[in-house]
N, C-alpha and C positions, 0 to 999 in steps of 0.2 A: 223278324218272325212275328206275325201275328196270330193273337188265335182270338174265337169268338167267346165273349162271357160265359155262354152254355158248356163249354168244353173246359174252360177254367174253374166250372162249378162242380163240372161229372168227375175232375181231375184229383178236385178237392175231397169231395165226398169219396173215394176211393181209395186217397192217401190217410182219409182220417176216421175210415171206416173198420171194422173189423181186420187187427194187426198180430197175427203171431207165429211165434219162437215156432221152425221148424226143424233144425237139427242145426249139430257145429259137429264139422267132418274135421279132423286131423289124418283120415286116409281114406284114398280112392272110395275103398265099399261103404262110409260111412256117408256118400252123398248122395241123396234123396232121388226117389224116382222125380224123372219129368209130366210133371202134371199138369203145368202150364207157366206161361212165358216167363223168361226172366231178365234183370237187369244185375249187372255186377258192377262195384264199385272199385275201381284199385285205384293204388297213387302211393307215393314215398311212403313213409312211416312219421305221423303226424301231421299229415296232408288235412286229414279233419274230415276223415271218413263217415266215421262213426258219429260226430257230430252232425253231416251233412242228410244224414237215413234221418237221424232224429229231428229234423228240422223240415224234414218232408212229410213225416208221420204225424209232425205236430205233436211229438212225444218227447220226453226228457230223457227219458230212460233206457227206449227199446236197444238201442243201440249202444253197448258200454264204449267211454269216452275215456281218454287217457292223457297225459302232459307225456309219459313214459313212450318214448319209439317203440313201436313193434309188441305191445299189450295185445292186440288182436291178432291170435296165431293160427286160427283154423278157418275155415269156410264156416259162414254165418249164413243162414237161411231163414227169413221172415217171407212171412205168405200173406200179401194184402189183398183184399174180399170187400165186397160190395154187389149188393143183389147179385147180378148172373157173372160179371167183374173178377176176375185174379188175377195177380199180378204176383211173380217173387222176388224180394229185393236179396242182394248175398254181396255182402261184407266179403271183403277179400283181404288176407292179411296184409298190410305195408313190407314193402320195399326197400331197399336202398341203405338200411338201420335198423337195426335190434338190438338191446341186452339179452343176447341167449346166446348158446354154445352153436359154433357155424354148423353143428350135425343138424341140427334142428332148424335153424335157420334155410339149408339148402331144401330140409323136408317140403318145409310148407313152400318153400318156390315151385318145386316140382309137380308139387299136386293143385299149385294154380295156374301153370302151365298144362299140364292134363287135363283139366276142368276147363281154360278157357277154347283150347284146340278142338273139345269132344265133346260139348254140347251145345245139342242142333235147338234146346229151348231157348240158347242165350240170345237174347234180342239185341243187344247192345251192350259195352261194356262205356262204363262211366269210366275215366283215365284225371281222377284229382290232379289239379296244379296249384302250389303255393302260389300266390299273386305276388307275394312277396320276393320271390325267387327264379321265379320261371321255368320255361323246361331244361330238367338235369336229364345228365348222361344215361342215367337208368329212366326214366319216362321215354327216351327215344329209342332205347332198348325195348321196353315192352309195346311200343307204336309199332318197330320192326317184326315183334312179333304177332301184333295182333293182324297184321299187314299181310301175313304170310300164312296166317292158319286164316285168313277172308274174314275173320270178326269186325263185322262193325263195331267202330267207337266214338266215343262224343269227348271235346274236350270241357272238364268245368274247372274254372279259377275259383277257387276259396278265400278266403279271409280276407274280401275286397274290402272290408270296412277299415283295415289297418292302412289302406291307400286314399291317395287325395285322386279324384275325379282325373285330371291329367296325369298320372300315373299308372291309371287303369288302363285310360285309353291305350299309354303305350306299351303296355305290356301285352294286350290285348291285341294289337297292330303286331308285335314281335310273333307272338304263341300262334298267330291267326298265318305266316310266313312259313312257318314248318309244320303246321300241322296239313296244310292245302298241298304240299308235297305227297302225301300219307293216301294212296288209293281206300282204304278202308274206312276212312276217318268223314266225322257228320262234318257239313261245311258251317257249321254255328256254332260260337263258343259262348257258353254260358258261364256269365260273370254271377258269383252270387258269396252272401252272406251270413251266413248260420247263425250269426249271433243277433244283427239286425234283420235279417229275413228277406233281404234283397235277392230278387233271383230267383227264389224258390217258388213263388207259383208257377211262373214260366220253365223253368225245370221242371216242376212236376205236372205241368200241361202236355210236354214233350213226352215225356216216360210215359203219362197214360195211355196216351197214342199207342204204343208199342203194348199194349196187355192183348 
């Protein structure tokens, strides 16, 4: 994938332009009218979600970070602006792990299920992969589901700095085998680093695209 400087630059200026908090839904009515495009973020619980919004934002903070599984429980809504430009980014809570009682746990499934099947703003949903781990049983579960409510998705590998170059590759060779199975799924997987910042223009060159 290539993109040209100029698009790398409108990409930037958008991700680090005007950034904010637009609501955290814990239920259906609590989620914001559709006012323009969005991107959703899902993946395990400590996939480095929250870390990866902040690393696009060029913020430290927008996005609360956790070591603790399953910290982020609601739908998160940020609305990024730039002159004529919006774009909305939403934290989706992790998957797969939580310290919370399974009542609460199945809530918030439910209602990112409902959110991800019923709205016609969602441009693409981002689907986190530890690099470390690869895809687990629950990522291939919500691939089947994103597959079947037609939502586009993008795969992105996380924490490639904890890998040596040859390791990437082949995990990226594995992830790149089942995800091309996946009718709904972007055919480019994005390798990136939040802690070094690998990845992330090119990510957020892609995402701008879709505002």
């Amino acid at each position: 994938m290539q993109y040209e400087d100029i698009e790398i630059e409108k990409a930037r200026k958008l991700f680090s332009g005007e950034c904010k908090f637009i609501a955290a839904a814990l239920k259906a009515n609590a989620i914001p009218l559709e006012e323009c495009n969005e991107i959703a973020f899902a993946g395990r619980s400590n996939v480095g979600k929250s870390s990866l919004v902040n690393a696009l934002t060029n913020r430290k903070t927008l996005a609360r970070t956790s070591q603790t599984p399953g910290r982020t429980r609601q739908l998160i809504f940020f609305e990024l602006s730039h002159q004529l430009t919006k774009l909305r980014l939403v934290d989706l809570p992790g998957y797969g792990y939580a310290k919370a009682p399974k009542k609460d746990i199945q809530s918030w499934t439910s209602l990112t299920i409902k959110y991800l099947k019923g709205r016609p703003s969602l441009r693409t949903v981002c689907l986190l992969i530890d690099s470390r781990r690869g895809v687990g049983d629950y990522d291939e579960l919500i691939m089947k589901e994103l597959d079947s409510a037609a939502v586009s998705w993008v795969v992105i590998l996380t924490k490639s700095d904890k890998l040596s170059d040859e390791e990437i590759t082949n995990i990226k060779d594995i992830t790149y085998k089942i995800v091309s199975k996946h009718p709904a799924s972007y055919p480019e997987i994005f390798v990136t680093s939040s802690l070094k910042n690998d990845g992330i223009p090119l990510l957020r060159t892609y995402l701008a695209s879709l505002s």
